[in-house]
N, C-alpha and C positions, 0 to 999 in steps of 0.2 A: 441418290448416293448410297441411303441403306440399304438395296435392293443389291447394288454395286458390288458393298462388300460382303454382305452376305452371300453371292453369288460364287464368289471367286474364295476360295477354301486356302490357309494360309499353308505353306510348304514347311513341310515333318522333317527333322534329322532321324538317321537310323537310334537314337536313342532316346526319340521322345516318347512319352507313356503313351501305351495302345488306349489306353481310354480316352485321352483330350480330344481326337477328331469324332469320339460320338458325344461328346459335351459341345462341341462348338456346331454341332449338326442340329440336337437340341436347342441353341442358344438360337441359333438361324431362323428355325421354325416356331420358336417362343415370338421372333421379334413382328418375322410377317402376321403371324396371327396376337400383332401390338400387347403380348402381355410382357414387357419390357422389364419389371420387373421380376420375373420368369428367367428372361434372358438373361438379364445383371448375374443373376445365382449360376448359370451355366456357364457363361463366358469367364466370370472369376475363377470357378473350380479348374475352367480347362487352362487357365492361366498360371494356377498353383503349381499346373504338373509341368506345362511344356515350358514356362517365361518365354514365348516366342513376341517378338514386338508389334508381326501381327495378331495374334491375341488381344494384346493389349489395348491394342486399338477400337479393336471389338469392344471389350470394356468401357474404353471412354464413349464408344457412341451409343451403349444403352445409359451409361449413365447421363449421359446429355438428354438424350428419350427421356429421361425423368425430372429433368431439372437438377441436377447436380453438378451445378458449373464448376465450383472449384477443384470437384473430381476431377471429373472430365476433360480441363484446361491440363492440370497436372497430368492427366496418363498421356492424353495424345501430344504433349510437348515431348515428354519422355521418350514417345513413340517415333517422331521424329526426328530426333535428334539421334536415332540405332542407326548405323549401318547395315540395311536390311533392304533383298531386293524387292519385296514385296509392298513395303514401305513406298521406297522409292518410286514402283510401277504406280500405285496409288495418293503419290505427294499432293498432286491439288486439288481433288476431293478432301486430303484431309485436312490442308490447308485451310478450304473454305470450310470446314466446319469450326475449327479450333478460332476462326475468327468471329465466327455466330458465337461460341462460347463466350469470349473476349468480351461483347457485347453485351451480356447482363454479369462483367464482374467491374469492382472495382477496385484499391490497394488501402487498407487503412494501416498506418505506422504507430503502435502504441507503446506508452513510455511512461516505465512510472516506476513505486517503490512500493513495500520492500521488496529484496532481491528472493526469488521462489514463490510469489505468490502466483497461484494458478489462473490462466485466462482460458475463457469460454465465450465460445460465441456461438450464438442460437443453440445453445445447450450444450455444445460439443468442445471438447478440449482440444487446445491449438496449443499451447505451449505453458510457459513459466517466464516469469520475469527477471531479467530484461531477454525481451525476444531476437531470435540471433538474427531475423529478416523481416522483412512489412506482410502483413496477412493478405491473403487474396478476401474476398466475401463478396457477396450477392449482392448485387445491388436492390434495392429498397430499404427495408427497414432490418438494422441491424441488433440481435440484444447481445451487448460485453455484456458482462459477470468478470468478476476480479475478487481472489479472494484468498486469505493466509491465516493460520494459526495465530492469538491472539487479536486479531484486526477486525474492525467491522467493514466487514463486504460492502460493494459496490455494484450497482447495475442501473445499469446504462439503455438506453433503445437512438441508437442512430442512425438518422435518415443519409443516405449516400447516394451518389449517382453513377450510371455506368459509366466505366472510364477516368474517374473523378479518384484522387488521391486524400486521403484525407488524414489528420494526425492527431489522436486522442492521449492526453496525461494522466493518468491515474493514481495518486498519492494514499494508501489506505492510513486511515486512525488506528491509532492503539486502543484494542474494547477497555484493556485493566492498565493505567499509570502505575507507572513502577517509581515508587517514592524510595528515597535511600537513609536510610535511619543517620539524624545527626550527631554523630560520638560525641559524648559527654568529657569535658576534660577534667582533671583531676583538680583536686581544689588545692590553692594555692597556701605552700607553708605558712605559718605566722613567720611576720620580719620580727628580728634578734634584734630586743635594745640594746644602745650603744651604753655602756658605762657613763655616771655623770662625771664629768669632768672635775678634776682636782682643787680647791680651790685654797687658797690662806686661810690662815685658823679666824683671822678677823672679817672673812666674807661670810653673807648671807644670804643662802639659796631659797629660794623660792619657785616649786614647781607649780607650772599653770595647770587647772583641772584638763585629763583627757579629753581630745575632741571627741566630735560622734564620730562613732564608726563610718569610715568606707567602704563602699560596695564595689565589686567593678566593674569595668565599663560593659565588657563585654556582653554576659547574658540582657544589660536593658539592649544591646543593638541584636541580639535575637529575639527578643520581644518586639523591638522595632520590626526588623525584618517580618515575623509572622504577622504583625499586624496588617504591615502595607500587603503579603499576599492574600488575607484574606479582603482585604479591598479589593486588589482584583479579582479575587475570587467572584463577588459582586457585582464589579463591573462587567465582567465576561456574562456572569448570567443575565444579567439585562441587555447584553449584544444577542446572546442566544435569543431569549426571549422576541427581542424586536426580529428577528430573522426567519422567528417561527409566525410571528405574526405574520411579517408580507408574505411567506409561502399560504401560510391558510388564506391570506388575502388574494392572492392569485390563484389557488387549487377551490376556495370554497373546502366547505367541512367535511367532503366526504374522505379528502386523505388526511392520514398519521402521520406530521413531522418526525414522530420516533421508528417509522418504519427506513429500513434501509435503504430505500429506494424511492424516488419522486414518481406517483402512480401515475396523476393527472394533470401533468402541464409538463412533455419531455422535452423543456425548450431550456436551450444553455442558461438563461438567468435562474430560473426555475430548480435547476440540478445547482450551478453557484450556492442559493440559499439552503437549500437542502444539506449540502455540504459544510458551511459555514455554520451553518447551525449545529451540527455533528461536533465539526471541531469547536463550536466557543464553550458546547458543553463539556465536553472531555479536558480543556485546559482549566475550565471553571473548577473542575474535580480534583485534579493536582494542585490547584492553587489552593485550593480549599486545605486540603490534606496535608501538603508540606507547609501552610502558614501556620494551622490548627499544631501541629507538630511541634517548630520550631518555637510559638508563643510559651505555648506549655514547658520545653523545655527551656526555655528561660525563666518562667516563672520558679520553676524548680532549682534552675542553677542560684535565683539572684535569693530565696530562701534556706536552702543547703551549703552556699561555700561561707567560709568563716568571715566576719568584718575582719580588716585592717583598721588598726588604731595608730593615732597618731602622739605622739608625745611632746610636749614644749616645756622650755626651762628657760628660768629666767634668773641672775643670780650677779653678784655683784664682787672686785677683787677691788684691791689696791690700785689697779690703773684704771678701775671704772665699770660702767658695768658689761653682763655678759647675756647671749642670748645662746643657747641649746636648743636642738629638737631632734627625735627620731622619729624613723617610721621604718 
């Protein structure tokens, strides 16, 4: 079939460039004497100038010569789908290659957050998240990379099979928690005692000594609050910790749980714990940070705002006696 197309020279309009048939002459003689990637470099150039769709077809069949399926799927679909007589004379040759292609690709759909973080697969940038279609890729072993400003990266190696659909999530961590400072509120006026009340010249008042001061509620329940986070604080890191244990239990000691990526066991539970581990410490670190925060500033509010005192009166008229109290 390469001998085929090689043979038969694709048809020029009067304004395609004088040089694309001695580029596609070159590309010809690069392919029979199999330096195909020779060819690739010629057939593209000639392709720059004329965009003829036989061209392009040239194209995808050196790129197929080199193992570049998801190239090569992509230009000869493209190529078939022109209205082009040359195309046409040559349809089930090109048929049966684009279905040799077919044969070592397969579809993976991936899905994740946040939105813009870049994907890469076997080194190569495929898009931004979320992706507008399902990627083609090679079948065997595939490496994602996923990756965004402030986030800790992600990489991945997944096994696929030709033909075989597959669907990956990818959720990246936040590298810095962004903690949001807790506004301090203003401290609360002193309450205005009431006047004692009036009594007959032959009553006897008697004021009861001042309670102790009141404090209020609030800052002890931001003290409350900071404490329960930094218990989870705690607790999260003894989840991290046990999750770091079973991955070293399953890797042995040659891998770094703190490394981004699971070296040596690329098997779904393996990357779970790896993951898990990632996020108990990063929620460990915000719970630490906003509990640590919020204790403090309670300790400071239940120090800094004024007591409320409380006042009682006790005092006695001509109908008997009487009780008073402010606050």
């Amino acid at each position: 079939m390469a001998v085929l197309l090689a043979l038969a020279l694709p048809a020029t309009g009067l304004a395609q460039q004088a040089d694309a048939p001695a580029l596609l002459r070159e590309g010809f003689a690069a392919r029979r004497a199999q330096r195909d990637a020779d060819a690739l470099r010629a057939f593209s150039a000639a392709w720059a100038l004329d965009r003829a769709p036989s061209t392009l077809a040239q194209v995808a069949l050196a790129e197929q010569a080199l193992g570049r399926w998801v190239d090569a799927e992509r230009h000869l679909a493209e190529c078939l789908a022109a209205d082009d007589r040359w195309i046409a004379r040559h349809a089930p040759a090109l048929r049966s290659a684009l279905a040799v292609m077919r044969g070592h690709l397969a579809t993976l759909t991936l899905e994740g957050r946040p939105a813009g973080a870049t994907v890469l697969i076997d080194g190569r940038p495929v898009g931004a998240l979320p992706l507008p279609a399902p990627l083609r890729v090679t079948a065997g072993t595939v490496v994602l990379q996923v990756s965004a400003p402030g986030h800790h990266p992600v990489e991945r190696r997944i096994a696929v099979e030709a033909h075989a659909t597959l669907r990956e999530e990818v959720t990246l961590v936040p590298s810095t928690p962004v903690i949001e400072a807790t506004p301090a509120l203003p401290p609360a006026p002193p309450p205005t005692a009431l006047p004692p009340p009036a009594l007959p010249p032959t009553a006897t008042l008697v004021t009861a000594p001042p309670a102790a001061p009141r404090r209020a509620v609030a800052p002890w329940v931001l003290v409350g609050a900071g404490g329960a986070l930094l218990g989870g604080a705690a607790v999260l890191s003894a989840l991290r910790a046990g999750a770091v244990d079973s991955l070293r239990a399953r890797c042995g000691g040659a891998d770094d749980p703190a490394t981004a990526a699971v070296e040596c066991a690329p098997d779904a539970s393996a990357r779970d714990l790896h993951d898990r581990a990632g996020l108990y410490r990063d929620l460990s670190i915000t719970a630490l940070a906003v509990g640590g925060a919020a204790a403090l500033a309670g300790v400071i509010w239940i120090f800094a705002a004024p007591a409320q005192r409380r006042a009682v009166t006790v005092g006695a008229t001509r109908h008997g006696p009487s009780l008073g109290w402010s606050f």
